[in-house]
C-alpha positions in Angstrom: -123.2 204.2 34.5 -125.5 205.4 37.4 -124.0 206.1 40.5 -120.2 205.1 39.5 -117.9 204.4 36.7 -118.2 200.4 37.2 -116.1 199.5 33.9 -113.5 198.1 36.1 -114.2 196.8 39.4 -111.5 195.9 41.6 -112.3 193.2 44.6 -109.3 193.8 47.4 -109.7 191.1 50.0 -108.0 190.4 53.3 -108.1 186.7 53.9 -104.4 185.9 52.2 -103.2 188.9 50.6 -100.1 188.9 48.5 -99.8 192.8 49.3 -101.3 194.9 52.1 -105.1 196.3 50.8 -103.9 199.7 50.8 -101.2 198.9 48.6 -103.3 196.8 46.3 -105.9 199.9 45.8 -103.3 201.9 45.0 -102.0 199.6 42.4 -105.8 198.4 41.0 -106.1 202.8 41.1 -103.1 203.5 39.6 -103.8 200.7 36.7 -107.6 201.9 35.8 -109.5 200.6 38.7 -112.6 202.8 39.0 -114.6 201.2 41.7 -112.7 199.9 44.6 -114.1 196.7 46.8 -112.7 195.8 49.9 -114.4 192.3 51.0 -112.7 191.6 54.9 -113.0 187.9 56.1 -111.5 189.5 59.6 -113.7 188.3 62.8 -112.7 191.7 64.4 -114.9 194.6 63.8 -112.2 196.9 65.1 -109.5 195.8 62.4 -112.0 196.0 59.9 -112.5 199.4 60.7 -108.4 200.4 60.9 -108.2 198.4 57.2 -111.3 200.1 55.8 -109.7 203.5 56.9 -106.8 203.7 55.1 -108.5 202.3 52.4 -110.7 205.2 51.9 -107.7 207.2 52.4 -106.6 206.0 48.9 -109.3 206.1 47.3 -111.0 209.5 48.2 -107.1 210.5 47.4 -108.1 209.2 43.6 -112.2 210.0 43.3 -112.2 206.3 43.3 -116.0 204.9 45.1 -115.0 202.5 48.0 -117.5 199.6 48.4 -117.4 197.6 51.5 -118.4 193.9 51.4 -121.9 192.9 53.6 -120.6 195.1 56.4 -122.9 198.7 56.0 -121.7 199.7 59.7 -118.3 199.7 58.3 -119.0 201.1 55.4 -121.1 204.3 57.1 -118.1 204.4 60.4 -115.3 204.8 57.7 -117.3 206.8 54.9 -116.9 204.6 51.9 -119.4 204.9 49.3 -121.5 201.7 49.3 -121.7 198.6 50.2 -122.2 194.7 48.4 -124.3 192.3 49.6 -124.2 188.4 48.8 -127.1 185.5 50.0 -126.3 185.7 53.8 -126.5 189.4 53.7 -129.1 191.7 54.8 -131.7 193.1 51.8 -130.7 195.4 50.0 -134.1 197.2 50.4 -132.9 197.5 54.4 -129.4 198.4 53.6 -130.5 201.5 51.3 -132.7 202.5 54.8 -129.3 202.7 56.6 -127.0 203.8 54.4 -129.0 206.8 52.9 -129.9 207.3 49.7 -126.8 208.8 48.5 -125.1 205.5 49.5 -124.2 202.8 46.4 -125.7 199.5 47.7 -124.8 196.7 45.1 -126.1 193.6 45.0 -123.9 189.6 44.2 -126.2 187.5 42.2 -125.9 184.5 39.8 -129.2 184.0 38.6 -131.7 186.3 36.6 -134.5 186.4 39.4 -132.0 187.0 42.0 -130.7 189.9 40.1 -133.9 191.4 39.2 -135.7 191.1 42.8 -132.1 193.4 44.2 -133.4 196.0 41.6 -137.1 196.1 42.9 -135.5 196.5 46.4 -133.3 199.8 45.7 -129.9 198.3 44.1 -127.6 200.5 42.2 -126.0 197.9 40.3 -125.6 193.9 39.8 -122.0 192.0 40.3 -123.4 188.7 38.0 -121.2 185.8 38.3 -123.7 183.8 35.4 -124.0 184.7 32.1 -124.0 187.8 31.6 -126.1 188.1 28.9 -129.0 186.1 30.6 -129.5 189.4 32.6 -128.0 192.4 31.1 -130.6 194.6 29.6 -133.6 193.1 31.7 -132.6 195.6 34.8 -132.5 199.1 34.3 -129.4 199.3 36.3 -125.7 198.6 35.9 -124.3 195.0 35.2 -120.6 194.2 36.5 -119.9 190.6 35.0 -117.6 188.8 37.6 -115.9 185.2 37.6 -113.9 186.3 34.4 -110.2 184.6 33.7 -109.4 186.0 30.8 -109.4 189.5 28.7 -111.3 188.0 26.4 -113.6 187.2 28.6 -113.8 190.6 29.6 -114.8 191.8 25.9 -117.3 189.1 25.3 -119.2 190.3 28.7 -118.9 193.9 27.6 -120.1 193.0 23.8 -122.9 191.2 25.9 -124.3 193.9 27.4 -122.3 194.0 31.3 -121.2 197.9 31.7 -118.2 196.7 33.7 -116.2 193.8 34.5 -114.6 192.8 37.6 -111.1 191.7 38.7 -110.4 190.3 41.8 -107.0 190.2 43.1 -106.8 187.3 44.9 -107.1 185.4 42.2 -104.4 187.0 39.8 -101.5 185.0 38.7 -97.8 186.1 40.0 -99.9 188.7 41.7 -99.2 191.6 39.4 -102.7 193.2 40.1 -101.7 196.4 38.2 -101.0 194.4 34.8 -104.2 192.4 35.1 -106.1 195.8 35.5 -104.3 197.2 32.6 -104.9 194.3 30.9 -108.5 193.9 31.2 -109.5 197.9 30.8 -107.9 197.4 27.6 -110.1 194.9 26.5 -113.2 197.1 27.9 -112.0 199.8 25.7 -111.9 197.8 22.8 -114.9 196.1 23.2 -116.5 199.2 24.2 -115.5 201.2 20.8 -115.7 198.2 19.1 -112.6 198.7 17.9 -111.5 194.7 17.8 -111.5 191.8 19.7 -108.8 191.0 22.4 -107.3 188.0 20.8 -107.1 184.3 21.3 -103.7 184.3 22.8 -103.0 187.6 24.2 -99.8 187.8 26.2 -100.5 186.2 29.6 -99.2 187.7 33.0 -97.3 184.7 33.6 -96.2 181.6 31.9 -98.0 179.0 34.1 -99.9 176.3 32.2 -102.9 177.2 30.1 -106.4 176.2 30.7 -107.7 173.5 29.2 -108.8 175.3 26.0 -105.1 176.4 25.3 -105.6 180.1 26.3 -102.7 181.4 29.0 -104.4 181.8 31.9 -104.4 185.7 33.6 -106.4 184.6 36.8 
């Protein structure tokens, strides 16, 4: 697993939260979250730092790893754990400079290249919004498969080689982040032990229309 747990990754964000961030750690925590990331659309530095601060407050309260989204002077002023960086971010090769390397720098990618040139700079792990299996396996490091909808998803990107998956909470349905966590470290564990597939048809959070394929939708 490296540096972290990543088997369920947790994105909080700040642009139109249903719930405060704090409160939404605390549920993604108390639900099986085990890496926390806070990703802040706010233009102010300053309320980006007062957010970030009492969102490490929850999660060093848990032993929960707080990454911050692209911001590493955020993440070093409030003394999360690591930091993410996307296409418009700096490299990750300057990012481990600054943050240390203690630090978890984590790297947004969506093709394999992409993915294997943030390992040959210094990152701890991949969030891989393609196929996960087009990647996992050819980098020695963690793979987090993101973009997922569904639990089944989920298990099929675990079965495929990803380490973790991750939920973000924006995008669950009716809000209830805690029973989308529950539900999809549930279908980790399975898939993980092998155990059996989450199912075609697996309890939905809500009862909004299905996708297209006829599966209830969880995100």
């Amino acid at each position: 697993m490296g540096k972290a747990d990543y088997r369920l990754y947790v994105v909080v964000e700040d642009g139109k939260p249903r719930r405060e961030p704090a409160e939404q750690a605390q549920a993604a925590i108390e639900a099986g979250a085990t890496v926390l990331q806070w990703a802040s659309r706010a233009a102010s530095t300053r309320v980006q730092l007062e957010v970030g601060q009492r969102l490490a407050e929850v999660t060093r309260k848990s032993g929960v790893p707080l990454i911050i989204g692209g911001r590493v002077d955020v993440m070093l002023a409030i003394g999360a754990d690591g930091v993410i960086l996307g296409a418009g971010d700096m490299p990750a090769g300057l990012a481990r400079r600054l943050a240390g390397p203690d630090a978890i720098v984590g790297v947004l990618a969506q093709e394999p290249a992409d993915a294997r040139a943030a390992v040959d700079e210094g990152a701890d792990f991949i969030l891989y919004t393609g196929p996960v299996a087009a990647v996992a396996g050819s980098v020695p490091v963690p793979v987090i498969a993101g973009r997922l909808r569904h639990p089944d998803e989920a298990a099929a990107a675990v079965q495929a080689g990803a380490q973790g998956v991750a939920v973000v909470a924006a995008h669950v349905r009716g809000g209830d982040l805690g029973a989308a966590c529950r539900a999809f470290s549930e279908a980790v564990r399975r898939a993980g032990t092998h155990a059996q597939h989450f199912t075609a048809g697996a309890r939905p959070f809500t009862t909004e229309p299905p996708f297209g394929n006829g599966r209830p939708g969880f995100l």
